[in-house]
N, C-alpha and C positions, 0 to 999 in steps of 0.2 A: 290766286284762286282759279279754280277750272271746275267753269259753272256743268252743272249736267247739258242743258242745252243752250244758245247764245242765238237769237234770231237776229242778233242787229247786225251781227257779221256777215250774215245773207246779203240784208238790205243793200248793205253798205258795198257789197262784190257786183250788187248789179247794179246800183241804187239810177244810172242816168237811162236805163231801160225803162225802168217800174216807173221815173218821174214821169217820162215821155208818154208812155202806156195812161196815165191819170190825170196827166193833161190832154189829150186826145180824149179821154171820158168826158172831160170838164166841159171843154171846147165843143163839143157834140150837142149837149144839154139832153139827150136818150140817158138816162140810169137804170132803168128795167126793163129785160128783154129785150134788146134790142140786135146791131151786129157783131159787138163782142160778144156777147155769150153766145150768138149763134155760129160765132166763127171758132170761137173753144169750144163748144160739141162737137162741130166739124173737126176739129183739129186732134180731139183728146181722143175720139170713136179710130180717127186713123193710127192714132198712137199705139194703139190698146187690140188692132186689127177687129173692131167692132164695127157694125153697122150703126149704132144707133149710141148716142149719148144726150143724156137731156138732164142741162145744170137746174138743182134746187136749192133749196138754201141751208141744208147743214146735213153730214151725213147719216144722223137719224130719221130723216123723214127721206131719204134718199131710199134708206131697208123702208121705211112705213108704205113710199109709195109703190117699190117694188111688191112687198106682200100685196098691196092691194091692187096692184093693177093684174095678180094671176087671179081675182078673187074670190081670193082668201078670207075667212074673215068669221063673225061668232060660231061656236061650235068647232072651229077647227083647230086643230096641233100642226106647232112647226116646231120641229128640234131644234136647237143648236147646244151650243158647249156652257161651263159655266165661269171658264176664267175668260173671258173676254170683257169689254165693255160695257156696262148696262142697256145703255141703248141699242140693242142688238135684243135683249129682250125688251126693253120697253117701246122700242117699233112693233112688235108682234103683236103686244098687247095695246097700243093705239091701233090696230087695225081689224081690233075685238078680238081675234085669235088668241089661242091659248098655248103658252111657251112650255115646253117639254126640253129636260137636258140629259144629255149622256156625259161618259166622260172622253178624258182626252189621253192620248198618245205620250208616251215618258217621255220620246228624243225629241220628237217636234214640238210638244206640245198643243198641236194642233187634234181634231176631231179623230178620234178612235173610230173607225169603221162595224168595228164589232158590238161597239156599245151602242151605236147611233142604233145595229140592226134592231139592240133588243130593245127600245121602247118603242119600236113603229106599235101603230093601233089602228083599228079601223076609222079612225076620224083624223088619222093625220094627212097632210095635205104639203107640206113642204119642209127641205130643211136648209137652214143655214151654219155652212158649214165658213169657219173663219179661218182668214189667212194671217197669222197673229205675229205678230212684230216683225213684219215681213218676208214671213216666209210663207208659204203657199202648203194647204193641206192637201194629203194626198186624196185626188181628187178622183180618180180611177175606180177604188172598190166604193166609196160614197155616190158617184154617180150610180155605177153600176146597178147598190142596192136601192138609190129615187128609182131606176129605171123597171126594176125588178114589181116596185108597188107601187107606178106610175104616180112618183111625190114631184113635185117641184124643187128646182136647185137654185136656190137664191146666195150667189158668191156675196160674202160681207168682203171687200176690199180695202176699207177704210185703213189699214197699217200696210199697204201690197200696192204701191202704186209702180208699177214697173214690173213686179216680182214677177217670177217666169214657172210655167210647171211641164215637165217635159217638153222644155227650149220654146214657148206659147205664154204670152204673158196672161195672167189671170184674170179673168171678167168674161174672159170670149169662152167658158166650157160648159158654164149650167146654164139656164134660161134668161137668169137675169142677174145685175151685181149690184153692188152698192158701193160708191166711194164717200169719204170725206176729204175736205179739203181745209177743216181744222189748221192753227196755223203751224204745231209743229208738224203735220205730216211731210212725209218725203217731199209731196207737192202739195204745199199749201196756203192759202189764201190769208189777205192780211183781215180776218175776221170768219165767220163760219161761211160753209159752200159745202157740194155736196153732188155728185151725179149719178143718175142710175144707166146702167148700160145694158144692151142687149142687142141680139141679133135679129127680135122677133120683132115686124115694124108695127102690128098689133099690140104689142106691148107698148113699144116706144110712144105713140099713139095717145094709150090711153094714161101713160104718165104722164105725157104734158097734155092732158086735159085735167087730171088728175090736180096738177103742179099750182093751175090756174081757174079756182071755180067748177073747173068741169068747161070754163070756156072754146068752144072753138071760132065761134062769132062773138066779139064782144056784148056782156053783158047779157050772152043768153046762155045758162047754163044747160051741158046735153047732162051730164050728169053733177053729180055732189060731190065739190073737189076739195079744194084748200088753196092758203095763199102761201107759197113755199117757192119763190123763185129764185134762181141766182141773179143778180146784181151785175152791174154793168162794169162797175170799178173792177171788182173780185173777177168778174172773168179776163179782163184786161190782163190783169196782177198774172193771174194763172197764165192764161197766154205767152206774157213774157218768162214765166219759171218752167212750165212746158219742153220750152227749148234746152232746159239746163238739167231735167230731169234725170237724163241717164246717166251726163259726166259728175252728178252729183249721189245717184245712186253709185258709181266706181267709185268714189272719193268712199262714200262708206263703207263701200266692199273693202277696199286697201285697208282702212283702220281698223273693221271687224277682222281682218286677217292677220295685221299685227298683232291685235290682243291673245289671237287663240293660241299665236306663235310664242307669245309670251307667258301667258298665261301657265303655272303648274301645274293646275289640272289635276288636284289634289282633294282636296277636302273643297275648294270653292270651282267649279266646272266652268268650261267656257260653251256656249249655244254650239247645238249638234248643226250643222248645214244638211238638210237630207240629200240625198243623189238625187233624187224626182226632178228638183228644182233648182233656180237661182236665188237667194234671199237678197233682199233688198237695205236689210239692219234698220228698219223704222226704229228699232234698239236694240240696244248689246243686253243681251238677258244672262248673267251668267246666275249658277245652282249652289248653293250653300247647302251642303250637301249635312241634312240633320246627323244622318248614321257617322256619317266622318267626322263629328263633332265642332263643325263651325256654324255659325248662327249671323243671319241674313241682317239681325239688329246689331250683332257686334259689329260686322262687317263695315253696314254704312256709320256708325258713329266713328268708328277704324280710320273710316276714309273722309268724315266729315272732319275730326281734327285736323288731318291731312289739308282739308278747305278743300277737297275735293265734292262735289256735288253725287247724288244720285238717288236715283226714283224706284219705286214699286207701282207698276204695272201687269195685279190690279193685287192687289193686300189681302181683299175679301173674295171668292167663288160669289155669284151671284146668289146661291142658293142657301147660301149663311147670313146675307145681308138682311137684316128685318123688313124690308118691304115683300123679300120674295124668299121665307123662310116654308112657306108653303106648297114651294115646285119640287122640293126634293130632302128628305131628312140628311141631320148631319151624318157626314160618314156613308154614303150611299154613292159618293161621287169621288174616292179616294187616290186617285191621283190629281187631278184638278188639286182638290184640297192640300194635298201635300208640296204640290207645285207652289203654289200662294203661299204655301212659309216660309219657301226656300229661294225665288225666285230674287234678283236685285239688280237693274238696268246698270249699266256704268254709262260715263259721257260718251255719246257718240253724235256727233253731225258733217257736215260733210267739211266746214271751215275747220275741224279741231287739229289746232298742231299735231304732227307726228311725233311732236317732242314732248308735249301731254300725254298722250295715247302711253308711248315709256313711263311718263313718269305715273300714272292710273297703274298699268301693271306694275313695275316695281311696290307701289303699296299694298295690293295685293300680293304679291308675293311675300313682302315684309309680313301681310297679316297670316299667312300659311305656316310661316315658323314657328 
């Protein structure tokens, strides 16, 4: 069988790092906030050429505390897309704001520029623009149009940890970003984690007051925060995968570039790479393309006989799912939508044989004939 993704084969390539890293937690007796996380903000803000990083504890409240430390908050709109993650809208709306979507881009799938422009309003206040299965959206006319009606640029980076957008890795171009550290992402934590980054120490500031009570004295809140910290162990863990980030983002680059090589590119498409950027392959997204008559459920059953694995990220546009059928009617957001039928991850991580990687294409291609 050849699972969609395999975490323990991580484990097990570094496993005397990560023991070492959590016994040095153990041995400490610090578990919250203490000098590993402070040394993985240090570390990850250098990675990421940022000034500022400050770990929370999953990357939903990482966008939550971002929106609110520009603050943002009842009464106000922030764009973003609607094939992304929920939490990406449901941070908006824990931070009382109101979630506005545009649609997205055919090749990248990321944030359409032109659609973002037409629902600006007089009440909007920020957008978040997502860099989705790692690849980074073009970020150039999206700034340009924040800058144009003075909106805020909240980068969602949770699928983009490394990803680059004109040779610049992503986090350091809008005000502020958001990561997760979820454990399948490219860097991720053995449990939820989460950073927000920026350049502006005003900001950074008031997320970790934000992060903590509102503390900056213990115990005496300046403002009304939350409990939302990263963990001592999980920074550890990170610290040691840190160092492994980029030759593990290459390991994915090499296998995302065997598939496309393989791949026919027929009726089932392999992901566009844009020129802008570097993609990082948080996943292999290939298109089942409806007009050419192949179907994204034949497909994975195609390849689950096979005992091949693979995922749909995300099945539903957010604004078809019954909780938030009231951001946008059906058919108003059509390519998103069409995207979510067509879409189908195949195995990628950075441990998967290159002799899987063959044998994933070959089935696809079997299923093309």
């Amino acid at each position: 069988m050849i699972p969609f993704f395999d975490l323990k084969k991580q484990y097990i390539s570094i496993q005397s790092e990560i023991d070492s890293a959590t016994r040095r937690v153990y041995a400490s007796g610090w578990f919250i906030l203490g000098p590993e996380t402070e040394a993985f903000e240090n570390e990850f803000a250098q990675y990421l050429g940022a000034q500022y990083a400050v770990g929370v504890n999953s990357g939903t409240d990482a966008l939550h505390l971002a929106i609110r430390a520009l603050g943002i908050g009842k009464g106000d709109e922030v764009i973003t897309v609607p094939n992304t993650a929920v939490a990406t809208v449901s941070a908006i709306e824990m931070a009382g704001a109101t979630p506005v979507l545009c649609d997205v881009r055919p090749d990248s799938m990321t944030m359409d520029a032109d659609s973002f422009a037409s629902v600006i309003t007089d009440k909007t206040r920020a957008v978040i623009p997502v860099h989705l299965f790692g690849q980074a959206a073009e970020l150039d006319p999206i700034i340009g149009i924040a800058r144009q009606y003075k909106l805020a640029v909240i980068e969602d980076c949770a699928q983009a940890h490394g990803a680059k957008y004109q040779g610049q890795k992503v986090s350091t171009f809008g005000d502020i970003a958001a990561f997760s550290f979820y454990p399948t992402k490219n860097l991720g934590a053995f449990g939820d984690g989460g950073a927000v980054v920026t350049n502006d120490a005003r900001l950074a500031d008031k997320v970790k007051l934000l992060r903590q009570y509102g503390w900056r004295t213990r115990y005496e809140s300046e403002i009304s925060g939350m409990n939302t910290r990263l963990d001592e162990l999980q920074a550890a863990i990170l610290r040691v995968k840190l160092k492994h980030l980029d030759a593990w983002n290459a390991a994915r680059r090499e296998r995302a570039a065997m598939y496309t090589e393989l791949l026919p590119n027929k009726r089932v498409a392999p992901p566009i790479e844009m020129p802008y950027g570097e993609h990082v392959y948080h996943l292999y997204v290939v298109q089942c393309h409806e007009a050419r008559g192949a179907s994204r459920e034949y497909l994975a059953a195609f390849l689950k006989e096979r005992e091949i694995g693979t995922a749909v990220q995300y099945p539903t546009p957010i604004h078809l799912q019954p909780a938030y059928q009231h951001l946008a009617p059906a058919g108003s957001l059509p390519l998103a939508e069409k995207l979510a039928r067509e879409i189908l991850s195949l195995p990628l991580y950075p441990e998967l044989a290159l002799t899987d990687v063959q044998t994933v294409a070959e089935a696809v291609r079997e299923f093309e004939l």
